[in-house]
NUKOLLUM-512129 format. One record per residue (C-alpha): residue number from 1; chain; residue in one letter; x negated, y, z negated. Coordinates in Angstrom, 2 decimals, decimal comma. Each point is the difference from the previous one (the first is absolute). Layout:
@n->NUM chain->A res->a px->X py->Y pz->Z
...
END
This chain:
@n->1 chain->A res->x px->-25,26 py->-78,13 pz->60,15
@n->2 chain->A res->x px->-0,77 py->3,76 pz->-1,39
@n->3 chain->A res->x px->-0,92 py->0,85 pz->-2,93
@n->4 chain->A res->x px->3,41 py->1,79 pz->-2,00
@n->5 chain->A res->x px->0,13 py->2,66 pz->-2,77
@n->6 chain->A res->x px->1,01 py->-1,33 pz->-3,23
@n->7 chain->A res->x px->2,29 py->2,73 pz->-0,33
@n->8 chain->A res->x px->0,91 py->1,42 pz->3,34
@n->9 chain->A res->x px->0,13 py->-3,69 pz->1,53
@n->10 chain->A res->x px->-1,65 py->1,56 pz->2,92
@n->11 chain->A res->x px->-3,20 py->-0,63 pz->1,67
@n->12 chain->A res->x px->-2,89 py->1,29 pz->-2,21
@n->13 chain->A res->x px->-2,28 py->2,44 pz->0,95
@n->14 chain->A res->x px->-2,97 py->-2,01 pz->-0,64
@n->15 chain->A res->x px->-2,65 py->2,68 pz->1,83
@n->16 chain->A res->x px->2,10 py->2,61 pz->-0,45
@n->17 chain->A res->x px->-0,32 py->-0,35 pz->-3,80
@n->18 chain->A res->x px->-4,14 py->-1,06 pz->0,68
@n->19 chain->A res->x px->-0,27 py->3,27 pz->1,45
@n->20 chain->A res->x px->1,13 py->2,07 pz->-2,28
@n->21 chain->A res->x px->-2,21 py->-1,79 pz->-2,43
@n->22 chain->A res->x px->-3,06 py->0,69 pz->2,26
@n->23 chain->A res->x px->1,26 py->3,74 pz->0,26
@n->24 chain->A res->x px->-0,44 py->0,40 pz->-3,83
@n->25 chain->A res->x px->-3,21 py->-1,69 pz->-0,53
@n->26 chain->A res->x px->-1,61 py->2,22 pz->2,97
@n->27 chain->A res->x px->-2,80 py->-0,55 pz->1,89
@n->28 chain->A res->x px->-3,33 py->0,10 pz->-2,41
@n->29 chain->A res->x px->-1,33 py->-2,91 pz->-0,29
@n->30 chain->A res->x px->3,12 py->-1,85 pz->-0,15
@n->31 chain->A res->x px->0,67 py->-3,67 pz->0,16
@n->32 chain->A res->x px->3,45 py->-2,00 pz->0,28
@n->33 chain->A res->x px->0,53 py->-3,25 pz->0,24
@n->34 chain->A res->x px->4,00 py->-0,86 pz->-0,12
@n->35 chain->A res->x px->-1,01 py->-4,07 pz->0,87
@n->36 chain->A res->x px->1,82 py->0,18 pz->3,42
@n->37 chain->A res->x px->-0,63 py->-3,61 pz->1,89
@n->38 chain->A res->x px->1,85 py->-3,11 pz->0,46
@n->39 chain->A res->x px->0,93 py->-2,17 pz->-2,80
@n->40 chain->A res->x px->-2,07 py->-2,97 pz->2,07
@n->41 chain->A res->x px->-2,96 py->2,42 pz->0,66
@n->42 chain->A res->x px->-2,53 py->-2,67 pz->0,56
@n->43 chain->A res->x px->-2,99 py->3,01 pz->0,29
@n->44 chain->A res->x px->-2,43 py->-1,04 pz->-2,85
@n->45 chain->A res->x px->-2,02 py->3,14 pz->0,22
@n->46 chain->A res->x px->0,80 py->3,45 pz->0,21
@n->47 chain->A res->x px->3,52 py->-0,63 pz->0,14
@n->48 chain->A res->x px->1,16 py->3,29 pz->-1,46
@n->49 chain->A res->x px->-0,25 py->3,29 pz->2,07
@n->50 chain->A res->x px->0,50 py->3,31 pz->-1,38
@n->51 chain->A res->x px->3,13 py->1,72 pz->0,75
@n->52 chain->A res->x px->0,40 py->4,19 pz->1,42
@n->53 chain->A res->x px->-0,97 py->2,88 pz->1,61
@n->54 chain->A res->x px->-3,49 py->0,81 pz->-1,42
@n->55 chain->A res->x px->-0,31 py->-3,44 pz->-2,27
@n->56 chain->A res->x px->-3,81 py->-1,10 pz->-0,27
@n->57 chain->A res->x px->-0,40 py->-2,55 pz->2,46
@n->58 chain->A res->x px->-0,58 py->-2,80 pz->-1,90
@n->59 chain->A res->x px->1,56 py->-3,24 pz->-0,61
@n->60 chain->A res->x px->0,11 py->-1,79 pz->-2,92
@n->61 chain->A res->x px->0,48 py->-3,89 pz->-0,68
@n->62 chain->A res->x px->1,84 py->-2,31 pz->-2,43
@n->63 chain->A res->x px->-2,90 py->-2,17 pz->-1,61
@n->64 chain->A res->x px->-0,35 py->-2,84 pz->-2,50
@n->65 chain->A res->x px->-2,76 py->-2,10 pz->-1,39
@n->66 chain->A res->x px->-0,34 py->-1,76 pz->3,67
@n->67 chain->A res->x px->-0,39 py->3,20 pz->1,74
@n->68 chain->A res->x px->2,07 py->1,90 pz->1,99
@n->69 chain->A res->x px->3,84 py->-1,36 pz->0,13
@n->70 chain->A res->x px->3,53 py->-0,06 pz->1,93
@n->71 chain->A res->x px->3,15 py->1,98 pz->-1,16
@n->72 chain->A res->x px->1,81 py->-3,23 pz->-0,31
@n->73 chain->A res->x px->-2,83 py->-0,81 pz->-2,61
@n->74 chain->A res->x px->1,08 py->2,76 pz->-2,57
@n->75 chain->A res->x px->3,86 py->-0,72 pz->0,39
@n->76 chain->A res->x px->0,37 py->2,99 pz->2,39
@n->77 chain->A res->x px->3,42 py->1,10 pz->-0,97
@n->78 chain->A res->x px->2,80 py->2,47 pz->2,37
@n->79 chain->A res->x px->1,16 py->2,60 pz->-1,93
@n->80 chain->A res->x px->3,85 py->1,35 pz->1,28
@n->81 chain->A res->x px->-2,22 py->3,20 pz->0,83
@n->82 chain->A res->x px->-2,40 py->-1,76 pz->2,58
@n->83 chain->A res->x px->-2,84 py->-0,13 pz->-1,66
@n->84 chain->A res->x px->-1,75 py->-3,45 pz->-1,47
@n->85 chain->A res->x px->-1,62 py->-0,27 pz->-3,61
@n->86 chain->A res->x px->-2,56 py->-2,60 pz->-0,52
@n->87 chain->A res->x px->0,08 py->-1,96 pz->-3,74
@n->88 chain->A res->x px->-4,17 py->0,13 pz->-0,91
@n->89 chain->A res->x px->0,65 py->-2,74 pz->-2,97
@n->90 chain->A res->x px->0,82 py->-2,91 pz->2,88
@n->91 chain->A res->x px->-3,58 py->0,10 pz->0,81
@n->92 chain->A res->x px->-3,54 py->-0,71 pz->-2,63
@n->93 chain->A res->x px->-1,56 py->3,59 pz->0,54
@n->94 chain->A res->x px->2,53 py->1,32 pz->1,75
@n->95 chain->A res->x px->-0,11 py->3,61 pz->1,24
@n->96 chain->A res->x px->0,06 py->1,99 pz->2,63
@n->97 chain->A res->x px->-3,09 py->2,13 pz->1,67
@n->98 chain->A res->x px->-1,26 py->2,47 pz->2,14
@n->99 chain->A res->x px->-2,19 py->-1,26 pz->3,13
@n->100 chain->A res->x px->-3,17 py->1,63 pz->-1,12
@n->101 chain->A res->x px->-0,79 py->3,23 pz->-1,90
@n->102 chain->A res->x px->0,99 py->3,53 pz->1,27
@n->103 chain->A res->x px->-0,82 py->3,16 pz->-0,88
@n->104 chain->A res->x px->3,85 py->0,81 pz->-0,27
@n->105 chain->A res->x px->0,59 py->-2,05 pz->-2,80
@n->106 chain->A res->x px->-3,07 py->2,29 pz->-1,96
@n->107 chain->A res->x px->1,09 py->3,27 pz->-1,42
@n->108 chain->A res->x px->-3,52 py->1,04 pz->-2,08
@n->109 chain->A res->x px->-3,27 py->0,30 pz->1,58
@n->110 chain->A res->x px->-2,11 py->-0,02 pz->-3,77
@n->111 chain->A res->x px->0,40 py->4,02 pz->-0,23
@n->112 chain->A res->x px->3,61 py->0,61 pz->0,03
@n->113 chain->A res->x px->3,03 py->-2,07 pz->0,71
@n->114 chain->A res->x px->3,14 py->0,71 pz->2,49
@n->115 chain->A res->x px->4,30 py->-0,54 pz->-1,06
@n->116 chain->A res->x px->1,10 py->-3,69 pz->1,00
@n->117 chain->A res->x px->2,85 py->-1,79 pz->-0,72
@n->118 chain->A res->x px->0,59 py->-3,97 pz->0,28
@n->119 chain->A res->x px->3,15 py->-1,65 pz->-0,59
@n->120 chain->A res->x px->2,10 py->-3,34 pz->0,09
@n->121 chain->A res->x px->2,90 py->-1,70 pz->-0,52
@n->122 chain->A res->x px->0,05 py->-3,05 pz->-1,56
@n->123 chain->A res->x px->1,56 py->-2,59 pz->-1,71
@n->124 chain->A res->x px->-1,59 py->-2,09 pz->-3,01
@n->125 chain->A res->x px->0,54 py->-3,24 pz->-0,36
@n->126 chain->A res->x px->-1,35 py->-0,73 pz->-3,66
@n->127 chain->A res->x px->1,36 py->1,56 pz->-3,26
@n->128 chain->A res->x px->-2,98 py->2,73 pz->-1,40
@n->129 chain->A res->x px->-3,16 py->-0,40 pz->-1,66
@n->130 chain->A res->x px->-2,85 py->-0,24 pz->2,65
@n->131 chain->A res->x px->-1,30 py->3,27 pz->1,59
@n->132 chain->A res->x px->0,87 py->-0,17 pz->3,86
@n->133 chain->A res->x px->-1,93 py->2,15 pz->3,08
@n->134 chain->A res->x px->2,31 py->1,28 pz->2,76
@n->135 chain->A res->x px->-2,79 py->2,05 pz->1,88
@n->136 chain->A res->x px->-3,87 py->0,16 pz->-0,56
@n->137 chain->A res->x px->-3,11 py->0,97 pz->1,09
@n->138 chain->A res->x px->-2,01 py->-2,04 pz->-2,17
@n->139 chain->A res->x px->-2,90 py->-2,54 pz->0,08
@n->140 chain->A res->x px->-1,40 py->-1,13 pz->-3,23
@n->141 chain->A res->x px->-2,63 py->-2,80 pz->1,48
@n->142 chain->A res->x px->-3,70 py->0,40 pz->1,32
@n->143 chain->A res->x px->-0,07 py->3,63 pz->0,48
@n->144 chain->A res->x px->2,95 py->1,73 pz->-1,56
@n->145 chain->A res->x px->2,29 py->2,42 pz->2,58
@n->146 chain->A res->x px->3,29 py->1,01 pz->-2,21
@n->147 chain->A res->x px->1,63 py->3,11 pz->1,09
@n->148 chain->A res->x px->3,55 py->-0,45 pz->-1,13
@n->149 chain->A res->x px->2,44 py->-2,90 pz->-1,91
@n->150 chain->A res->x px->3,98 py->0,97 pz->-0,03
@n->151 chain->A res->x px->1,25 py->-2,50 pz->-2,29
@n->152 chain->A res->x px->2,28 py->-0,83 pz->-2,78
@n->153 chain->A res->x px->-1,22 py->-1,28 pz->-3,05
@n->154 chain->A res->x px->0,91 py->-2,80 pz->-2,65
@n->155 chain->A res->x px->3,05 py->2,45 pz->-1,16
@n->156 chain->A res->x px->1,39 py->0,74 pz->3,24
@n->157 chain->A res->x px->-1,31 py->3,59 pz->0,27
@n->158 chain->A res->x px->-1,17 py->1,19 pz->3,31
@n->159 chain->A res->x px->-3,54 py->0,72 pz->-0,24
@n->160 chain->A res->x px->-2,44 py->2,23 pz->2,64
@n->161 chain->A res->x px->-3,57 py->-0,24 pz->-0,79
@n->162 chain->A res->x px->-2,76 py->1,83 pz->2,11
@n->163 chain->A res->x px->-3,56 py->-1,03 pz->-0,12
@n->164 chain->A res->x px->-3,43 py->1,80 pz->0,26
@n->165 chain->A res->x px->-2,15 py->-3,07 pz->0,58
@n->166 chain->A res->x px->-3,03 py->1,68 pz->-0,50
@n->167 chain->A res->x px->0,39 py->1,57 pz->-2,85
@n->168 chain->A res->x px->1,93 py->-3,12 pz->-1,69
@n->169 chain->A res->x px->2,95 py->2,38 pz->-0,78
@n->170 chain->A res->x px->3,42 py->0,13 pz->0,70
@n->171 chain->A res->x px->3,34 py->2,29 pz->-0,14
@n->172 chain->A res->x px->2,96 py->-2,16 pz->-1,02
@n->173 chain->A res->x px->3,96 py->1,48 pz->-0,09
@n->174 chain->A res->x px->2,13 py->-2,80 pz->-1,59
@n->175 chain->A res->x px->4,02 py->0,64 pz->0,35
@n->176 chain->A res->x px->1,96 py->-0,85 pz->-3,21
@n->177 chain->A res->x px->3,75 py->0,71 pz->0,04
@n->178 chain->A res->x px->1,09 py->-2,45 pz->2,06
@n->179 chain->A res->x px->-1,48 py->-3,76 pz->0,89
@n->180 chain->A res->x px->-0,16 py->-1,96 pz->2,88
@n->181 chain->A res->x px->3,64 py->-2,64 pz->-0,30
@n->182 chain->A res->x px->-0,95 py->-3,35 pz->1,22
@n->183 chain->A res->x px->2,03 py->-1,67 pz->2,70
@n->184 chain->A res->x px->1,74 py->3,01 pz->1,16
@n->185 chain->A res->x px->-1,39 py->2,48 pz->2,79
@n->186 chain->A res->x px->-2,05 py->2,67 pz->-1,16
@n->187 chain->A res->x px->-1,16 py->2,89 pz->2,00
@n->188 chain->A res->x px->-3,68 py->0,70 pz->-1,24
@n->189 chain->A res->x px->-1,97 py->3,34 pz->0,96
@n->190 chain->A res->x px->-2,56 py->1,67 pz->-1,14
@n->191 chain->A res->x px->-1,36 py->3,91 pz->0,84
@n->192 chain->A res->x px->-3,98 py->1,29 pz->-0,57
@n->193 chain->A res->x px->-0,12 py->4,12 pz->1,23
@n->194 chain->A res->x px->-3,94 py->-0,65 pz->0,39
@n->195 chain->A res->x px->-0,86 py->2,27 pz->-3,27
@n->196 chain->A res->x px->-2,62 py->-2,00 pz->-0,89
@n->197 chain->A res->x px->-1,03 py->2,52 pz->-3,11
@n->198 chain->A res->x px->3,30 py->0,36 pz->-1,04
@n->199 chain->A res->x px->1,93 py->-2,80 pz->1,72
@n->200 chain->A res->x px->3,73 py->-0,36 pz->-0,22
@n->201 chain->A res->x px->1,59 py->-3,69 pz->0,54
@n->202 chain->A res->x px->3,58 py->-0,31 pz->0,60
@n->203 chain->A res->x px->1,83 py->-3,56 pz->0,18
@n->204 chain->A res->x px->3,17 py->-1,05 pz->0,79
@n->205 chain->A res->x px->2,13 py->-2,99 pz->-0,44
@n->206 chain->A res->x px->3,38 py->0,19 pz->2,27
@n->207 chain->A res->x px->-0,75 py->3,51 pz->0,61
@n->208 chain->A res->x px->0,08 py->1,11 pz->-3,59
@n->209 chain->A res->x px->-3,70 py->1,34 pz->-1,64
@n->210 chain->A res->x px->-1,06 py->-1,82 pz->-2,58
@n->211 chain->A res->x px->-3,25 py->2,23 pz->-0,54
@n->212 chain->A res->x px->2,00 py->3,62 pz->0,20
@n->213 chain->A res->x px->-3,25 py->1,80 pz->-1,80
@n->214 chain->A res->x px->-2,50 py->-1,41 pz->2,53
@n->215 chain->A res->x px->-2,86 py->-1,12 pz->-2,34
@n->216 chain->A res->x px->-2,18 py->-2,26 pz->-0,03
@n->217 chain->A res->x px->-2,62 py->-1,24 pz->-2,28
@n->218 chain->A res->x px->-3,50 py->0,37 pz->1,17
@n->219 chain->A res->x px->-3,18 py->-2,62 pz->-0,90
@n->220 chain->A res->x px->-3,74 py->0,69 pz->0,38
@n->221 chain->A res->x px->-0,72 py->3,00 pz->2,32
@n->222 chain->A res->x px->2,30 py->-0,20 pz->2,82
@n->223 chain->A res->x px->-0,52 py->2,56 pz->2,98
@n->224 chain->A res->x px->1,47 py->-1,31 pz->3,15
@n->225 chain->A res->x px->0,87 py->-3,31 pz->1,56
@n->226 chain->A res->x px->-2,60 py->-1,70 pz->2,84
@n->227 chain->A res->x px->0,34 py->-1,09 pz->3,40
@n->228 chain->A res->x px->-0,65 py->-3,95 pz->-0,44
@n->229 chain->A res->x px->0,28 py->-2,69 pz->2,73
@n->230 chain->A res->x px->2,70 py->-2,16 pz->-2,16
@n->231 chain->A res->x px->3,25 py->-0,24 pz->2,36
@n->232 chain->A res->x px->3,00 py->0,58 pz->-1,55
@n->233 chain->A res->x px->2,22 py->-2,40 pz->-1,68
@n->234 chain->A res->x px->3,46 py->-0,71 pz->-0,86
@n->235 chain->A res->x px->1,61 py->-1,39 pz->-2,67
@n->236 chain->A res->x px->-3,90 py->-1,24 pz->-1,21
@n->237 chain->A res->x px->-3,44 py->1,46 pz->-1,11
@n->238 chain->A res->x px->-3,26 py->-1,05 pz->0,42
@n->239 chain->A res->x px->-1,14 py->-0,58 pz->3,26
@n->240 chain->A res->x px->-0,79 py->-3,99 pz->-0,33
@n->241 chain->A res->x px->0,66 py->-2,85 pz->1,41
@n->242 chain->A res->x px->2,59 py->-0,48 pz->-3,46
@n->243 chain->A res->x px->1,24 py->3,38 pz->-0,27
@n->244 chain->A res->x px->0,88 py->1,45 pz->-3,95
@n->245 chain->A res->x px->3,71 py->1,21 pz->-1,10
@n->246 chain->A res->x px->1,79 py->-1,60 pz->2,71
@n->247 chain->A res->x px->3,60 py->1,60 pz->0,22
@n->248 chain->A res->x px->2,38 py->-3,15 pz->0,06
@n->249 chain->A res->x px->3,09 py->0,97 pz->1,53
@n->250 chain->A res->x px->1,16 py->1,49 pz->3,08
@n->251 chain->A res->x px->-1,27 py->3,09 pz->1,73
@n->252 chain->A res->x px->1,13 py->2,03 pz->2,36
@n->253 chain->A res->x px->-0,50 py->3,17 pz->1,71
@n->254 chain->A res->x px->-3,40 py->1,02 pz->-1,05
@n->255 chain->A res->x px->-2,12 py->3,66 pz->0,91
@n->256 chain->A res->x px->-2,47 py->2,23 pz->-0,97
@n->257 chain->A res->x px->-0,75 py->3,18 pz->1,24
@n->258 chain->A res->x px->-1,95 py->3,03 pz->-0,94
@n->259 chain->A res->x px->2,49 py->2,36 pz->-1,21
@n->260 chain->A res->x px->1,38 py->0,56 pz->-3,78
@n->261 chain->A res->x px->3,65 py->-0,82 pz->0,49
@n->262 chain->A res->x px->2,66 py->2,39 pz->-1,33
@n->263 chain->A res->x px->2,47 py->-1,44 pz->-2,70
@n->264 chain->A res->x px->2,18 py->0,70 pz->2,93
@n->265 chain->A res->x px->-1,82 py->-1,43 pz->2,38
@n->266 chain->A res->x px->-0,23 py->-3,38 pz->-2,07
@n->267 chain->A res->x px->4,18 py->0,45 pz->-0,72
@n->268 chain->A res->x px->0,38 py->-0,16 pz->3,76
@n->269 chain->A res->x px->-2,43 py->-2,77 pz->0,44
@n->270 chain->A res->x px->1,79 py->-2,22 pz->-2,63
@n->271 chain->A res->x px->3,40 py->0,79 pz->1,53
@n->272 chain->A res->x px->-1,26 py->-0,85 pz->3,34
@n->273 chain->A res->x px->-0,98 py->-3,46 pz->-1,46
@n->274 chain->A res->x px->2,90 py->-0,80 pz->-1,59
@n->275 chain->A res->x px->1,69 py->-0,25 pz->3,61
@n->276 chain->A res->x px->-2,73 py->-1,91 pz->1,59
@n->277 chain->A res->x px->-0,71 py->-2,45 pz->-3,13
@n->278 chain->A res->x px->3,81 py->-0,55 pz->0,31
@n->279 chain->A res->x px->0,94 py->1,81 pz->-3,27
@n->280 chain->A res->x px->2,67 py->2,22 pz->1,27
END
C-alpha cells in the first residue's frame, strides 16, 4: 500500500521531495541520511546508506552499547512521508554513526576553516535540563580529536561550538530566542561561513534564526578547526564505547554538508520536512 499525502490524499513524493532536499544542500562535502530501509532490517552493520547525486559515499550505522544494531532495535518508525525515524532513548548509548572518519565531515585543516552546515530533525522525549548532542566531531578520551559539537544545552538553546584542539580554544555561537519544545518535532540547523577570524554562526529552530547577529563567543586562541580521525556522530559525543549527551528521542532525516545555508535555503529545507515527517 503507497504511501498518501496528508493533505492531497495522494501518493507522496517520497524522492521527489529527497531530491529537492539534496538539490539545496549541493554537492560539497555533503552527507544525507533520510533512514530509508525496512522496518525488519535485520543488517547490524552499516545499515544506513547515504542518499543523492554527489552524497559522500559513506554509510552510517545505528549503534548501542552492544555494538552495531537493527532498525527494529531503535523503534524504526514510518512517517506518512516515507521516511523512518529511529527513537535513540530505546537503546543504553544509543546513537547513530558514521562507518569510519572522512575527510568530508572536516571543514578546517589547523590554518583556516571552510562553511558547513549540519542539521536534524528530531523529537525529544524528556522535558529540558540536560545538554543533548545532535552532531559531533568530538573525542575527549586518550588522545583528544574534537572538531565540532551541535547541541542544545540544559535551557533548550541550540548551541554550535567549534574546536581548535591544539590550541585548547574554541568559538562557541549559542541561539537564545527560541528553545528546543520537548515532545514535539523540531527542525534543528545550524550554518558556519568558514570565517574563522571573524566567524558568523547562524541557527535555526523550524526554520526561524535564533542567532540573527551571528556571534559567537570565543575561548583561548582559536584559529581554525583540525582534521581529526573521530567519525562523526549523531545524536551523541564522545567517541566511546558510552557515548556523552545522548539525544533521547527520535531522529530523523539527518545531513551535513559543506556549504553555509541561506535563511532561505533552511525555510525550504524545513518545509520540505514537514511533508516527509508527516506534518503537513
Amino acid at each position: 500500500m503507497p504511501v498518501v499525502s496528508l493533505s492531497t490524499g495522494k501518493p507522496q513524493p517520497t524522492f521527489v521531495l529527497l531530491d529537492q532536499v539534496v538539490t539545496i544542500l549541493g554537492a560539497t562535502s555533503m552527507s544525507f541520511w533520510p533512514l530509508l530501509a525496512a522496518l525488519g532490517d535485520t543488517n547490524t552493520s552499516n545499515n544506513l546508506p547515504p542518499y543523492g547525486a554527489g552524497v559522500t559515499a559513506q554509510v552510517a550505522s545505528l549503534a548501542n552499547a552492544a555494538g552495531n544494531v537493527a532498525f527494529s532495535v531503535f523503534g524504526a518508525l514510518l512517517h506518512p512521508g516515507g521516511i523512518l525515524s529511529v527513537n535513540t532513548s530505546i537503546q543504553t548509548n544509543g546513537h547513530i554513526k558514521a562507518a569510519a572518519d572522512h575527510a568530508n565531515h572536516s571543514f578546517g585543516d589547523a590554518t583556516v576553516d571552510t562553511p558547513f552546515s549540519a542539521g536534524v530533525w528530531i523529537q525529544p522525549l524528556e522535558a529540558l535540563g540536560t545538554a543533548r548532542s545532535l552532531m559531533a566531531k568530538y573525542r575527549s578520551t586518550a588522545v583528544a580529536a574534537r572538531e565540532y559539537d551541535f547541541r542544545f544545552d540544559t535551557s533548550g538553546n541550540l548551541v554550535l561550538e567549534l574546536f581548535d584542539e591544539s590550541a585548547t580554544a574554541s568559538e562557541i555561537g549559542t541561539g537564545a530566542s527560541d528553545v528546543i519544545v520537548p515532545f514535539a518535532w523540531n527542525f534543528c540547523v545550524a550554518t558556519y561561513d568558514g570565517g574563522e577570524t571573524a566567524p558568523v554562526v547562524h541557527l535555526y529552530r523550524n526554520g526561524v534564526d535564533q542567532l540573527a547577529s551571528g556571534a559567537t563567543t570565543e575561548t583561548g586562541a582559536y584559529v581554525a578547526m583540525e582534521n581529526t580521525a573521530t567519525p562523526l556522530l549523531m545524536a551523541a559525543r564522545d567517541l566511546t564505547a558510552s557515548p556523552a549527551q545522548i539525544f533521547q528521542g527520535r531522529i530523523a532525516l539527518p545531513f551535513i554538508t559543506g556549504k553555509a545555508l541561506t535563511a532561505a535555503e533552511v525555510a525550504s529545507l524545513y518545509s520540505i520536512g514537514q511533508q516527509l515527517i508527516g506534518l503537513s
